[in-house]
N, C-alpha and C positions, 0 to 999 in steps of 0.2 A: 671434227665434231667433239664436243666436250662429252668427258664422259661424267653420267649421272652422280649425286654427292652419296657417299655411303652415309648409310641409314635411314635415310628421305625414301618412306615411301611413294611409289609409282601415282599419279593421280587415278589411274583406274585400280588400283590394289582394293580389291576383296572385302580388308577388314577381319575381324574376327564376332560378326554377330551374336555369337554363341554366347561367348561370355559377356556381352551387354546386355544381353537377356536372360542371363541367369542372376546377373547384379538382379536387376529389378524387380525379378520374382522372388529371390533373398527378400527385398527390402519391403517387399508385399506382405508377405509371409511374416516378416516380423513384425511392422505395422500392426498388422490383424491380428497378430498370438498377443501384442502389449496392450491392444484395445481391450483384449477378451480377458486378460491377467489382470488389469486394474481395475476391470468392472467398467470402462467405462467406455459403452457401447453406440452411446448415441452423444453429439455436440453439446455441449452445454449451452442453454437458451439465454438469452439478455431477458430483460426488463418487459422488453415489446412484445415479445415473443410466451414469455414462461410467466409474469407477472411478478409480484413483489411488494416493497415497500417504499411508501416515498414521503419524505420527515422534511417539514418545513422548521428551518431557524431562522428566528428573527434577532440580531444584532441588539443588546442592551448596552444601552450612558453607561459608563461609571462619573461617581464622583472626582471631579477634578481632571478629569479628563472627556469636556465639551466636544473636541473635533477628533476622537479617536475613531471613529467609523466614517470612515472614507476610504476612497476606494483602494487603493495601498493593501489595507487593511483587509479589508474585502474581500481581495486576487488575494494575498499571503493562507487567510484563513481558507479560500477553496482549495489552494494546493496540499495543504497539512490535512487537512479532510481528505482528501482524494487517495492519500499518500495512506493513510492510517485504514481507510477499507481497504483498502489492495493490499495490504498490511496483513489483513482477516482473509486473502487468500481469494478475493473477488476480483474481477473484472468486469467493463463494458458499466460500471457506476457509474452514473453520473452527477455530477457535482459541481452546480452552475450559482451564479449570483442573480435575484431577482430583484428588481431595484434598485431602493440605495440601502437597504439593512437588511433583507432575507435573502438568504441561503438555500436553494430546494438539492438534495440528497436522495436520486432514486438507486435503491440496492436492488437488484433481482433476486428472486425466491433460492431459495435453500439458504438464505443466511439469519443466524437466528437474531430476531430482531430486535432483542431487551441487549444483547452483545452491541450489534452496529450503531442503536439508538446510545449507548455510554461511549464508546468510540467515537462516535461524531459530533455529539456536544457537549461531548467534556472538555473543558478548558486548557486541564493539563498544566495548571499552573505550579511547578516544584519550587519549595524553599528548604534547606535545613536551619533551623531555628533551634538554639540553646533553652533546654524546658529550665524555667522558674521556678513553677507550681502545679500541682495536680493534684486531682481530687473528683472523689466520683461525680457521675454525670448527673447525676440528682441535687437539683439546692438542698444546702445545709436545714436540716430542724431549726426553728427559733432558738436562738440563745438561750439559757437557762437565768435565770437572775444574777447576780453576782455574787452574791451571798452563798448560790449553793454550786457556785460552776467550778472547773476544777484544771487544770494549766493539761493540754494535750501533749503528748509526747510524741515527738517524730519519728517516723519510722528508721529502719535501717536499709530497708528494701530498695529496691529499685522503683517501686512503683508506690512507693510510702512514702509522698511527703504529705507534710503537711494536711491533712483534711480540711478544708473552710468551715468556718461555723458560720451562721447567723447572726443578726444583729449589729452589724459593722455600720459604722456610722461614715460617711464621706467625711467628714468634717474633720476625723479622725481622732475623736474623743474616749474612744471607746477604753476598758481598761487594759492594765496590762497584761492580765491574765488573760484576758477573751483570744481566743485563736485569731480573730478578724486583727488584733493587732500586732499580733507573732506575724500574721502572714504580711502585714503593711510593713513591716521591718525586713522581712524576707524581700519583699519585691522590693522596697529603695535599698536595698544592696547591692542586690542582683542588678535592678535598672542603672545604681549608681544616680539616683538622680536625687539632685540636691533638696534637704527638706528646707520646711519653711521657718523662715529667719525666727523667733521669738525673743523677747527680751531673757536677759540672764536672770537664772533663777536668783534670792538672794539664800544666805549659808542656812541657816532654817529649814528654807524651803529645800533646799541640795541634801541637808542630812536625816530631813521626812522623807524624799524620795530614795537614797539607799536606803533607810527603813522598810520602806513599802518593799525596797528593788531584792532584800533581803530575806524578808519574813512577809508573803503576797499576802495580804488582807483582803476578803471583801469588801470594806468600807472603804478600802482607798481612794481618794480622790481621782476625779477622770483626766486632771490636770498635769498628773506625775508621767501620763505616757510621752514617749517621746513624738513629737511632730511627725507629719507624716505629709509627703508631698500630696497636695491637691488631684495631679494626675495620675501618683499613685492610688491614690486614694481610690478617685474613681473606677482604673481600673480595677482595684481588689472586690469596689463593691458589686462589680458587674460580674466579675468573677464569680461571687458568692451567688447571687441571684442568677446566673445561669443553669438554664436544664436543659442538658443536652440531650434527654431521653425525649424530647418532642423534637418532631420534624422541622418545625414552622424556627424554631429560636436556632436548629442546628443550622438551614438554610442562610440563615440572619447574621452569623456570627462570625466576626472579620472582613463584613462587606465595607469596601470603602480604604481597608490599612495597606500603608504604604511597607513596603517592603522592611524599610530602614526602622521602624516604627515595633513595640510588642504588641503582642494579639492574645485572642483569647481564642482558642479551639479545641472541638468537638474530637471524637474518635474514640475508636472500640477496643479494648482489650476483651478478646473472645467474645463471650456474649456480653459483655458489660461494659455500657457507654462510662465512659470519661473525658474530664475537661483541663484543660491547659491554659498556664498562664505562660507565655515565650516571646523570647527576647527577641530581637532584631535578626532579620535574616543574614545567615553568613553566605552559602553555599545556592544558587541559585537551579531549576532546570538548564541554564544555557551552558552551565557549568561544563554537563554531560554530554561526553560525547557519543554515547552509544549504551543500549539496556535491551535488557534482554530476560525471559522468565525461562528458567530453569529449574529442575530438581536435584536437592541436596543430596547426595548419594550417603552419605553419614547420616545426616537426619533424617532423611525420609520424607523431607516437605519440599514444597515449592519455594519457590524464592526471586526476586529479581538481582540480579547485578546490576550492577552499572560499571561503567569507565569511563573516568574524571577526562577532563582539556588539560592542558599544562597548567596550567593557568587555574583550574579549577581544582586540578589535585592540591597545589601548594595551597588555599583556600581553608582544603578540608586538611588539612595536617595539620593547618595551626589552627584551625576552630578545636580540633581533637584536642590538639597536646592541652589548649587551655582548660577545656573541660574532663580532663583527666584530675585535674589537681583539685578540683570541687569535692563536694558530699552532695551524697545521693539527696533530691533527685536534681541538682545542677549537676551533675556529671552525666547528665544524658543529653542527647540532640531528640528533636523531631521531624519528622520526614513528615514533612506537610504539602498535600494537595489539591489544591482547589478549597483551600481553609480545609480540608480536614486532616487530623492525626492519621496516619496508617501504619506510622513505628516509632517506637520512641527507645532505639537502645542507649544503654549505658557504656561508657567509654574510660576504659583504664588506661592507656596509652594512647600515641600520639598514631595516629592509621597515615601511614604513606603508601607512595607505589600507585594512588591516581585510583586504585578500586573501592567500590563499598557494595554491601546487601542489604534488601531491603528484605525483611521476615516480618510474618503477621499472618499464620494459618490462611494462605495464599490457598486457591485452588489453583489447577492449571490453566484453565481459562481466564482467571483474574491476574495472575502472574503474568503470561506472555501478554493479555489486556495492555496491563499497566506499561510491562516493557515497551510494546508496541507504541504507545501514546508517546514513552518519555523520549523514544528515538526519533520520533519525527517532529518533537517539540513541544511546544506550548500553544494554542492559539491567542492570537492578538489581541482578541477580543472574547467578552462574555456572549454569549447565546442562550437562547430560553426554546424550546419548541411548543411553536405555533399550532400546527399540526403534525398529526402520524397517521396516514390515511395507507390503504391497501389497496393495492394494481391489480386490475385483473386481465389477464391474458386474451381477452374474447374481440377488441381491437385488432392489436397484432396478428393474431389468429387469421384472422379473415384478411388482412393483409398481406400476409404470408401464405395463404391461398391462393389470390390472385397474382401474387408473385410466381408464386411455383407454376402456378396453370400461364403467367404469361413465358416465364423460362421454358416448359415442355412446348409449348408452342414455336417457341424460336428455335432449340433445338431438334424438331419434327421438319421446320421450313431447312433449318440446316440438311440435315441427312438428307433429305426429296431432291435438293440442289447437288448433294455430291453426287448419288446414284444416279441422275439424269445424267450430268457433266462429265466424270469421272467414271461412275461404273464400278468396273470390279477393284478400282484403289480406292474407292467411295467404302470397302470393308476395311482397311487400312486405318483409314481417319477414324471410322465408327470404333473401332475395337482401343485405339489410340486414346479417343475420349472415354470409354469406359477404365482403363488405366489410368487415364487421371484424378478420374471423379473418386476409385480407390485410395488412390493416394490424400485425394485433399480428404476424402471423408476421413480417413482413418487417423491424420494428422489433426485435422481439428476436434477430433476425439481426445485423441492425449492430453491435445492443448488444452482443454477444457480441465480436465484434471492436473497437468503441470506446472502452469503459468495461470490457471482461473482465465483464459478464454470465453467468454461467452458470445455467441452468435446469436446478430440480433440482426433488424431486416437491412441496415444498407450493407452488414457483410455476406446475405446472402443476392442481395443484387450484385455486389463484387462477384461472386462467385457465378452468376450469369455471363456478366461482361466477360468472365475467363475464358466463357467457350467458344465466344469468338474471335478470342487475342490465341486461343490454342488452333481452331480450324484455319485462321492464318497459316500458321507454319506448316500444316500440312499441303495447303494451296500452294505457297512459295516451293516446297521441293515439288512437287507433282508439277509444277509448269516449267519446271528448270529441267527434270526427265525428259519430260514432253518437248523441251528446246530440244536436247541431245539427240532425240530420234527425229524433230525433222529434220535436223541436220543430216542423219543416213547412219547414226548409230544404231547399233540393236542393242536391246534393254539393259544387258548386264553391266557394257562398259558406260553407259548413258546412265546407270545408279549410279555409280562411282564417281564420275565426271561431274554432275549434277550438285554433289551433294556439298563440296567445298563452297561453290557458286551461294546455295538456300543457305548453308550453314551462318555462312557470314551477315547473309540478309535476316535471317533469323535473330539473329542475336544482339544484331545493332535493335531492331523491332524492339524486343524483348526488356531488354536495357533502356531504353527510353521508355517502357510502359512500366519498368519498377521503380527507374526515377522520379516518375510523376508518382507514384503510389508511397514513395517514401517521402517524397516531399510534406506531400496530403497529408498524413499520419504524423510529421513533428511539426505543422502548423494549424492541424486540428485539434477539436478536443471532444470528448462524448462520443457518439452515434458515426460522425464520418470517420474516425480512426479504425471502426471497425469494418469500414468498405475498404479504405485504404491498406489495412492488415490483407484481408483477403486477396483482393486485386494483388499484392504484393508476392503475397504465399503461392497464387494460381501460379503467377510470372512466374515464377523460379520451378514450378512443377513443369510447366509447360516445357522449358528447356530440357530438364531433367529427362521427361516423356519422348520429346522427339529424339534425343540424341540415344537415348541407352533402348529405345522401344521403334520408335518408326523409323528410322532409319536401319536398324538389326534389322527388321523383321521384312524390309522393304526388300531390304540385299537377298534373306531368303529366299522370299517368292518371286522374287527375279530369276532365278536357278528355276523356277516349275514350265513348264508347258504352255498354260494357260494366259503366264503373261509373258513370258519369254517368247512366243511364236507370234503377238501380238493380235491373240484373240476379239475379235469386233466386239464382248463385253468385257473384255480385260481396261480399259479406257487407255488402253497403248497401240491400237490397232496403226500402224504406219503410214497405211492409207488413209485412215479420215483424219490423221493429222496432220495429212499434205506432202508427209514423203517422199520423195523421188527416187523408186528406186533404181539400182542396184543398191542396198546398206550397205554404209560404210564402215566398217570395224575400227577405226582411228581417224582423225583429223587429218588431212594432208597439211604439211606446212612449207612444201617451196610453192613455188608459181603454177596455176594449172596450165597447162598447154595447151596453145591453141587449137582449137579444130581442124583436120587436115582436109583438106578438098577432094570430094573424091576424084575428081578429075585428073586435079596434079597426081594425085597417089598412082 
């Protein structure tokens, strides 16, 4: 006979119950002291359940771009949305596509709603763009005559250039003292774009205009100014006539420009709007790879970083180094979004190393805002909200009622069926399922506050379906007991024996009911993800449960009287389970021997 392998416990061995029930009362206890220390004492409610808000966008044309909303476009824009509230610390949003150009976005209550309504339809569109021109956000006063007006001097500042005046003619006739024509010189340098061809002056007319170009006249002729490209032109004169202190011209401004292309834009220093004239975009959003809003611990303010691609850092080195070499204000960039200015620093060196900050009297909600947007991208497309309508919880409510009253029902039919059947291990299961109901309550507590869980009604019908993927497993060992004693075991070594047999059966159970719930959950989206979470979180309690609680606590009350002697309300009674006796303390395992006769005896 071989002898037994060292360290292999016995199949009837004991166990140490003791400590897999002080594990779980630990883990109760802590559960409970982390719910009550965060404040956060009850689950956090979905949409269905707690109410909220729900913001229809409708997909807007752009110019030149006829077939950009399709559906591509569509799926890309709900995942950047989805990604960007969960961003704000929410869960159980939903974020589906309605037809072929609306978007519907419901958030559940506690998120504030002027925050999620800028997060969801904002665009997000990032450029850095080399400033040309600026000047306050108010169009220029009419021109003064020529006679009394008087050549502007530019600043030195960073935020002094050039001022616009009035009266700038497209045509570009204006004089050469009027600022409208200092600044059409300014912009075809900066644009580099070529002016318009004119015949050559003859010597006369060449040694009138250094006259004029020497000693400025009033009367000078409008002829002496230099040419000024047409699309310059225009753009200067839109420039001038721009007010960016109305809502309606700031919305208007830069709709339609291509990246490559300069623009004209809006944006605040402090309280005081101003306007831009900027070059071609160098440095794009897709540049970044990652932002984030922080606070400057030297200055005192908020702030975003960013960190450049490879690819995007070398981008932003040489747009720097070149605009280093300018005067103020081309030796700034503008951090432009969504056409608007939000920073416009100046740049004395060439910025390597792939980082940059964006500053502009950030709050902290607007800072981590902005981060939040630039890290999960841009959207594809423009949006406009259709609607912003408010949820109210008095549906769900009442569905969540007849949920809960059909749940207490099933679990009432549950309990009546074990006490009938089982009996006194029918306290067993019961005490079993109130350990878990702890467990999952206090965990979806947390979750609620750590990951933004919210419970909403199919993950409380998950949480039904647990109770009867959990009174499984107590069935499964309770009938495997119940094998061992009609076999002629008595109780204690028939827990022990029993329990390798359930364990195994349990767990294969178990694992094909998480399987399915993890499936469920990375091929859903919305509303079933949250039955599939659940159903998922039960499964792994439910293991957890029987192994460290029903099984411990089975092995102890094996040792008592009550079920040990196989009391007729113990539901181990030996007789009504068809026992023969004498009980047998061990299995026989050679041949049973035949009957002798009494005769021959």
């Amino acid at each position: 006979m071989a002898a037994p392998k060292k360290g292999r416990r016995p199949t009837g061995a004991q166990g140490r119950p003791g400590r897999a029930l002080a594990i779980i009362l630990i883990a109760m206890v802590a559960l409970t002291a982390g719910m009550f220390l965060t404040k956060q004492t009850t689950p956090r409610l979905g949409i269905d359940l707690a109410g909220g808000t729900s913001i229809t966008l409708k997909a807007k044309s752009e110019p030149g771009k006829p077939d950009a909303i399709n559906e591509t476009n569509m799926n890309t824009a709900v995942g950047i949305i989805d990604r960007r509230v969960n961003g704000l610390g929410v869960s159980e949003a939903e974020v589906q596509t309605q037809g072929r150009d609306h978007i519907i976005v419901n958030i559940p209550k506690g998120v504030n709603e002027q925050q999620a309504r800028e997060q969801v339809g904002t665009t997000a569109q990032l450029y850095f763009r080399p400033v040309l021109a600026f000047a306050d956000g108010a169009p220029a006063a009419p021109e003064p005559k020529p006679s009394t007006s008087a050549s502007p001097t530019p600043s030195a500042s960073g935020s002094g250039a050039p001022k616009a005046e009035g009266g700038a003619k497209p045509s570009g006739q204006a004089t050469p003292s009027s600022s409208a024509t200092s600044q059409g010189r300014v912009l075809s340098e900066a644009l580099k774009a070529p002016s318009t061809p004119t015949p050559s002056p003859s010597a006369s007319e060449s040694k009138k205009a250094d006259d004029n170009k020497a000693t400025p006249s009033a009367s000078a002729p409008a002829p002496s100014a230099p040419p000024v490209d047409p699309a310059v032109a225009d753009l200067q004169a839109r420039f001038v006539a721009l007010d960016c202190t109305k809502e309606d011209q700031r919305a208007a401004v830069g709709k339609g420009a291509r990246p490559e292309d300069p623009v004209l834009a809006c944006g605040q220093r402090g309280d005081v709007w101003g306007k831009w004239v900027l070059g071609p975009a160098q440095v794009n959003g897709q540049d970044v790879k990652d932002a984030k809003g922080v606070i400057d611990p030297q200055r005192g303010m908020w702030i975003v970083t960013m960190q450049f691609t490879d690819k995007g850092a070398d981008k932003f080195a040489k747009i720097t180094g070149e605009l280093a070499t300018k005067q103020s204000p081309q030796n700034q960039f503008a951090i432009v979004l969504d056409g608007k200015v939000i920073s416009d620093p100046s740049v004395s060196q060439a910025l390597t190393g792939g980082n940059a900050e964006i500053s502009g009297g950030f709050t902290q909600q607007s800072a981590q805002d902005l981060g939040n947007m630039l890290s999960y991208g841009a959207l594809p497309l423009s949006f406009s909200e259709d609607s912003v309508t408010t949820v109210t919880a008095a549906l769900g409510g009442e569905q969540l009622k007849a949920g809960l009253i059909a749940g207490a029902i099933g679990l009432i039919l549950v309990v009546i069926y074990l006490l009938v059947y089982y009996r006194g291990l029918a306290f067993i299961a019961i005490v079993s399922l109130m350990v878990s109901a702890i467990l999952t309550y206090t965990i979806m507590s947390l979750l609620g506050k750590g990951i933004g869980f919210a419970l909403n009604l199919p993950a409380v019908c998950g949480a039904i379906v647990a109770i009867g993927i959990t009174a499984d497993s107590f069935i499964v060992y309770f009938e495997r007991i119940r094998d061992e004693i009609r076999e002629g075991r008595t109780l204690r070594p028939a827990v022990e024996r029993a329990w390798p047999r359930a364990r195994r059966t349990i767990l294969v159970s178990d694992f094909v009911s998480f399987l399915a719930a993890a499936v469920l959950f990375i091929v859903t989206v919305g509303k079933v993800q949250g039955f599939a979470f659940t159903l998922g979180l039960t499964t792994l309690l439910d293991v957890v449960v029987v192994f460290l609680f029903t099984k411990p606590i089975m092995t102890l009350l094996a040792r008592t009287k009550f079920f040990s002697s196989g009391h007729p309300w113990s539901g181990l009674d030996p007789e009504r389970l068809g026992a023969k006796p004498p009980l047998r303390r061990s299995r026989r395992t050679g041949p049973v021997p035949a009957p002798v006769d009494a005769k021959e005896a």
